[in-house]
N, C-alpha and C positions, 0 to 999 in steps of 0.2 A: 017654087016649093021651099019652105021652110023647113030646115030641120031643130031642130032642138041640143043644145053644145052645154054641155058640163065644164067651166073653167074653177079650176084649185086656184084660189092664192094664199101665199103664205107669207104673213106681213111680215117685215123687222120688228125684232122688239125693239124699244125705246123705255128710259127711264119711266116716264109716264104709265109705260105697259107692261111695267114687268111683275105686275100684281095678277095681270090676266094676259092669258093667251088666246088670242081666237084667232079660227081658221075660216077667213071670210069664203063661202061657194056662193057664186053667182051663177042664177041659171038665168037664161035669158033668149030671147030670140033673136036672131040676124039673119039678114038676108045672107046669105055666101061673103062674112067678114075673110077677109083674111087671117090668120095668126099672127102677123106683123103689127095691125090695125090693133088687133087685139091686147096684145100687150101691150100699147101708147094707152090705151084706155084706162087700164088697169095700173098702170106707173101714175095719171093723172089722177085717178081716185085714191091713191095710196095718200099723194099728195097735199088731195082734198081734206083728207081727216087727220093732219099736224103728224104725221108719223115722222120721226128724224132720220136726217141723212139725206133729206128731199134739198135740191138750192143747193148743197157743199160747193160740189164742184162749179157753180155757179158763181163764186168771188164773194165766199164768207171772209170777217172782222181777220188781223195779221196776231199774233200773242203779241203781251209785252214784256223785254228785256227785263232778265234780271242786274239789279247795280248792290255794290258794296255800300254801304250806308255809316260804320263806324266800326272800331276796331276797340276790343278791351285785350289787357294786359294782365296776365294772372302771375304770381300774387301781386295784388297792388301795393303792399307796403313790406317789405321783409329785414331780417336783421342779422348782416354775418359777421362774424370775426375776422379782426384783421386777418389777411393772406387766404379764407376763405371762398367756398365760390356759391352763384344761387344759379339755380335754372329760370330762367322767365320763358311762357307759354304766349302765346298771342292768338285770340279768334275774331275772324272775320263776321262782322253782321250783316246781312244783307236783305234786298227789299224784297225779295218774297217770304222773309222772317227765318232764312236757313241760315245756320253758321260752318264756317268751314276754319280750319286750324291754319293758322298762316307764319308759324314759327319759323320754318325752313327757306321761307321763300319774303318775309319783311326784313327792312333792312331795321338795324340795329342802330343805335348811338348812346354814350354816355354824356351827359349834360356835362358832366363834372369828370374828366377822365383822373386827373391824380389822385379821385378817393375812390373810385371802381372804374375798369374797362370791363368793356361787354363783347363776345366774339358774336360773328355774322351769324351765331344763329342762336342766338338770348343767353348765354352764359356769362356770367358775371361776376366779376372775382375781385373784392374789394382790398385795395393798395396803401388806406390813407384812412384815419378814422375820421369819421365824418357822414356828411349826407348827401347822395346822388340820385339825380333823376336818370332814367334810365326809358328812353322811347322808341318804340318800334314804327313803321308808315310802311305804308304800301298804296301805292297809287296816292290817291291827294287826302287817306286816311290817316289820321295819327294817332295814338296810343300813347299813354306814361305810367310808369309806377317807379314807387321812392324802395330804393335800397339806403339801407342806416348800415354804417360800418363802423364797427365798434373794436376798442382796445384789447389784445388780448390779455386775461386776466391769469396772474401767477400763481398754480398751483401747486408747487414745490419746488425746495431748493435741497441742492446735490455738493457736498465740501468735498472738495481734494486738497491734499489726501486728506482722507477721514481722520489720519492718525500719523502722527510726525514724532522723530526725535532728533535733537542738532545737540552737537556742545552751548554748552555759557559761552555768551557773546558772538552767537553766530545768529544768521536768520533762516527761515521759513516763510516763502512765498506758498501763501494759500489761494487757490479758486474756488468761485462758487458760481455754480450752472443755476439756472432757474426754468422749469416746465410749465408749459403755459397751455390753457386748455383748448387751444387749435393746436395742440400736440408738438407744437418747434419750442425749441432751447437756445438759449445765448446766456453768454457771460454777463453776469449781472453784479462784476464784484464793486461797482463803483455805485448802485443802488442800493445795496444793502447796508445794514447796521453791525460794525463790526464790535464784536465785544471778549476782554477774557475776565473768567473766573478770577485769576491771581495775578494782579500786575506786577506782582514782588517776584514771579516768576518768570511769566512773558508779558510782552507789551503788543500788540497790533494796532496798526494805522490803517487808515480808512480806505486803503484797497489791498487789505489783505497780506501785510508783509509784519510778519512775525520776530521778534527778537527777543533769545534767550538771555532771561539777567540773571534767574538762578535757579540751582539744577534741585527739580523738583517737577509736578506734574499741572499743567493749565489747562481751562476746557475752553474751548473757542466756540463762540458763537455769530451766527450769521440771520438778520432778522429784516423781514418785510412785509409790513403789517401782520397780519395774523398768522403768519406761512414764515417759521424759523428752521435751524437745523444745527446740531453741534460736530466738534470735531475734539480729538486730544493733540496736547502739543507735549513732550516729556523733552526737559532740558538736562541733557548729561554733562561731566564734568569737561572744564575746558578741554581745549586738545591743543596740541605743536603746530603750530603755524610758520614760523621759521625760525632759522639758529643764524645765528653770527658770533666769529671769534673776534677775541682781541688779545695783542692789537693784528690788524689786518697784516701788517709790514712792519719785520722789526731787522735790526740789526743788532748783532752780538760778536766781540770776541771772540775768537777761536780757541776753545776747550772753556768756555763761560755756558750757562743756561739761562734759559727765558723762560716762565712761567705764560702761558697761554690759557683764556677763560672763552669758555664756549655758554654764550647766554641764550635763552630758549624765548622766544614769543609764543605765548598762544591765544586760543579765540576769547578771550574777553579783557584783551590787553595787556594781562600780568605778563612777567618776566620772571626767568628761575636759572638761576648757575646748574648748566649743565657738563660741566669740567669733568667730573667724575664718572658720568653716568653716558657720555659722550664715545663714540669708536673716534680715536684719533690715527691720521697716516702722516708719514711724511712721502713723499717724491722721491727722495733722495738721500738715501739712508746712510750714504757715506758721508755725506754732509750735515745733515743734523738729525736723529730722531726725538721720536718725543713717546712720553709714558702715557697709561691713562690716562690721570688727572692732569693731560695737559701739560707737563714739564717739557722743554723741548731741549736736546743737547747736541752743541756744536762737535763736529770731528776732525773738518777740513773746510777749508775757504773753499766759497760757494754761495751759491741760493740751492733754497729748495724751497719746494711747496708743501705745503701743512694743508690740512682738510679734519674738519670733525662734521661726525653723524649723528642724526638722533632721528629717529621717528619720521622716517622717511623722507629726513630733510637732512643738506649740507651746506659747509659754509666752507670759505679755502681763505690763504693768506699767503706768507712768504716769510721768509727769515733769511737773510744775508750776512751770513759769515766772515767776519775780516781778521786781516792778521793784526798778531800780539804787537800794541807797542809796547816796549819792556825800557823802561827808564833805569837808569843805575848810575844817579848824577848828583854827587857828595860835593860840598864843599866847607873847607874849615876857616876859622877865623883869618887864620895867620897863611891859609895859602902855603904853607910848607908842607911839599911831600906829598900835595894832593892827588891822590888816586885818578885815574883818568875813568872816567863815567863811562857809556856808551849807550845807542840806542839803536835797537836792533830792529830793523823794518823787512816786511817781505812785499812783495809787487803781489797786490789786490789782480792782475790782470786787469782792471778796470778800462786801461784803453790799447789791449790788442797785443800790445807789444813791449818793451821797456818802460819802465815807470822813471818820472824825474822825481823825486820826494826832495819836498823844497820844504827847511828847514828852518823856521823861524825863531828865534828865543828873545823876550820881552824882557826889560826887569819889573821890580815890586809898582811904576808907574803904568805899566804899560806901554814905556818905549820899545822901540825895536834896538836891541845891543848889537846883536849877531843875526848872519844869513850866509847861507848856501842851498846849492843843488845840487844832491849826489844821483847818480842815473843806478837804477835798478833793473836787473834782468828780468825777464819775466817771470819765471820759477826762483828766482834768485833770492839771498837774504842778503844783507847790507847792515856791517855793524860802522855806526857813524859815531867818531872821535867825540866826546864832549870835554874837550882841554881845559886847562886851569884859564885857555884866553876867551873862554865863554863867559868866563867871572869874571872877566876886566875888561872892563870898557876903557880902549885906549885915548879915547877924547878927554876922562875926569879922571880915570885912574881909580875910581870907587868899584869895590867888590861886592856884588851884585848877593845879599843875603835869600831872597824870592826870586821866582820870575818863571816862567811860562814857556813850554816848546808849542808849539804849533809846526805842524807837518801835512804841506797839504800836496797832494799828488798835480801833475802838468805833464804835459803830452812831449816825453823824447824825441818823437821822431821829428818835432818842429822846429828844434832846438837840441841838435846831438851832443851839445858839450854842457848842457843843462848849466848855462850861467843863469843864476840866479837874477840880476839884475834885467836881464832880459826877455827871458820865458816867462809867457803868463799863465798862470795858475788855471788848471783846468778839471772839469771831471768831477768826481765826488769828490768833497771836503772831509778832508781825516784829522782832523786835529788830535792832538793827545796833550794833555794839561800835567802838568809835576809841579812841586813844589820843590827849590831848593833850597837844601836845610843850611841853617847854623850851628850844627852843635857846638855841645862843650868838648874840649879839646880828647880827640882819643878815643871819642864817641858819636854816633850821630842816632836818630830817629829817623823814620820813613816814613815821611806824609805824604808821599804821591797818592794823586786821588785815579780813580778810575778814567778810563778812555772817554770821551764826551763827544759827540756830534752836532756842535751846533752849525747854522747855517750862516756862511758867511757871505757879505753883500757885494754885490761889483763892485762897490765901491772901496772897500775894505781891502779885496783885493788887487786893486790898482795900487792903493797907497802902500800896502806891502813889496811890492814890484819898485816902486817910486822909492821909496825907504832902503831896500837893498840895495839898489842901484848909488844913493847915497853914499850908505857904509861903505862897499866896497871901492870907491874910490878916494877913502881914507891914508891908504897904500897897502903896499906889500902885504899879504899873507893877514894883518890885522881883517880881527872884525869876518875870518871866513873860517867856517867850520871845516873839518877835515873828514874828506869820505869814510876811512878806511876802505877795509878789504869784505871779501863777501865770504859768510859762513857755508 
């Protein structure tokens, strides 16, 4: 017996079906099918009429891979200023026509590293004006784009100082900054054009170093192509640059003065006597002061130091005080009754302790007539005999109308009996110069001249030495001065 079975199916839809839907009912007869039976039949008709999905699992076609195909570089041409930086982008193209961004993950290189370098992940910072290729790859893709690296261009310049003032004859070192429009600065004083308004006032050289020539007002300017800037320079009057006295070292008699001039430099060369207008000191005021203008006045043997000021500046010297030689040395035609002279010395201290004063007397040739050596104390005075046998030379017998003392100091202690012929002259040289007169009878004149310091040579000195040594062994008591006694 047959019955009669109502099966529902309900297909998949598929592209093909998705305009219509249908709900295929099949009624049908069968002997006692199974359900099992049943549904194989119904999979095999779905089958029959192309519906999709039927075979899948059956060992359908595999996809195919997607591959990278070529890489672009954005921007491909760009232009920075020196010390500038660019971002570069890089996309992947690939063979299903998708792009993906491959900045973070391609490697970077500059063709050209000293006009840009480029960090690992496309920044680019140009070093060098000029032109770089700049390429990104990734896997066996390559990419390029040109960065141009261009000069930075100056858009302002900045003077220091803006505004100056020196004396005449000084200078002024000027700078000039320059701003450039990748925003850095540098010193630019050896590119620009340096110029002033009044050369009669300042002058400038070509990096900027200013010199006042006269006191009045200059405009400075600084120039680089079309991009300038000024400055003022005002030259005021010179100023004190430094004082010096003269003379630096002097020597004077004891109760004599010195006149001392204090001269001034200042900034544009000149020179001006500052004697009056000068603070003067001395050191040592018992030994010699001195007035404003520089007079200096001896009191007592000694140094002392001197110093004048002016205008923030000084200057020192010395003055060395020595004792009076005091001549009082007459002679008359006829030698009758002549007064006995004398010459009065004090010990300079010059060597510590005792002084030898070696006593020389020349005639109108310049021979040596007379010599001795009388020894002097240290504080002591020493009046020394000049007899009627200083005017007679006992070899001719001629009476000596001129002729010259010379007194020159030698060291006591190396020679205690201060023989003349054998102590050598030592120390500073003190000569003292006289004239011996001839008056007319019953009368004389006084030409002694002043104390004189000249410098006598080793050589001078030995013959002196050599020369007394001679005289005195003329004989007895001839030909040798007499010490006397001390004041």
């Amino acid at each position: 017996m047959h019955t009669r079975s109502k099966v529902h199916v309900a297909l998949p839809l598929t592209p093909a079906l998705k305009t219509r839907q249908r709900v295929l009912t099949m009624s049908f007869r069968a002997p006692q099918f199974s359900r099992n039976v049943l549904l194989a039949a119904v999979s095999l008709l779905v089958c029959a009429i192309g519906l999709s999905g039927c075979g899948a699992a059956g060992g359908g076609q595999a996809a195919t891979p997607v591959t990278l195909k070529s890489l672009s570089i954005s921007p491909a041409t760009s232009t920075v200023i020196l010390g500038s930086s660019q971002q570069f982008t890089v996309l992947g193209h690939y063979s299903d026509n998708s792009q993906r961004d491959l900045t973070q993950t391609a490697t970077w290189t500059s063709v050209q590293p000293t006009i840009a370098s480029v960090s690992k992940l496309g920044m680019a910072v140009g070093t060098l004006a000029g032109q770089a290729t700049i390429t990104a790859s990734s896997g066996s893709m390559n990419g390029s784009a040109i960065l141009n690296v261009s000069a930075p261009t100056l858009v302002a310049l900045s003077l220091s100082p803006a505004s100056a003032s020196v004396p005449k004859g000084e200078t002024q070192q000027f700078t000039v900054t320059g701003t450039f429009n990748n925003q850095t600065t540098q010193n630019v004083n050896a590119a620009v054009v340096w110029a002033t308004s009044t050369g009669t006032v300042a002058a400038i050289n070509s990096d900027g170093l200013a010199t006042a020539r006269a006191v009045g007002t200059a405009t400075i300017t600084v120039t680089s192509g079309s991009v300038s800037e000024t400055g003022t320079l005002t030259v005021t009057p010179p100023v004190l640059t430094a004082i010096a006295i003269d003379p630096v070292s002097s020597s004077v008699r004891l109760g004599t003065n010195e006149q001392l001039t204090a001269t001034g430099t200042f900034s544009d060369g000149s020179t001006q006597d500052l004697s009056r207008s000068a603070t003067w000191a001395s050191a040592k005021l018992a030994v010699a002061t001195i007035a404003a203008n520089g007079m200096a006045t001896s009191w007592s043997i000694g140094t002392a130091k001197l110093s004048a000021s002016a205008g923030g500046f000084s200057a020192s010297g010395s003055i060395v005080v020595l004792p009076v030689g005091a001549v009082d040395y007459f002679s008359y035609a006829n030698n009758v009754n002549a007064p006995d002279g004398s010459l009065n010395l004090v010990n300079t201290g010059l060597t510590g302790g005792d002084l030898c004063a070696m006593v020389y007397v020349f005639d109108a040739s310049q021979e040596m007539n007379e010599c001795c050596g009388c020894s002097i104390s240290k504080d002591g005075i020493r009046t020394l005999s000049v007899d009627t046998d200083l005017t007679a030379n006992t070899l001719t017998g001629v009476t000596l109308s001129t002729g010259v003392i010379r007194i020159i100091p030698a060291d006591a202690t190396s020679n205690p009996t201060c023989n003349a012929s054998t102590v050598t002259p030592s120390g500073l040289i003190l000569p003292w110069a006289t004239h011996i007169q001839t008056p007319i009878p019953g009368t004389y004149a006084i030409t002694e001249t002043d104390s004189q310091l000249p410098t006598l040579s080793k050589t001078e000195l030995m013959d002196l030495e050599s020369d007394c040594g001679f005289i005195q062994k003329l004989g007895s008591g001839h030909g040798i001065c007499t010490c006397g006694v001390g004041d």
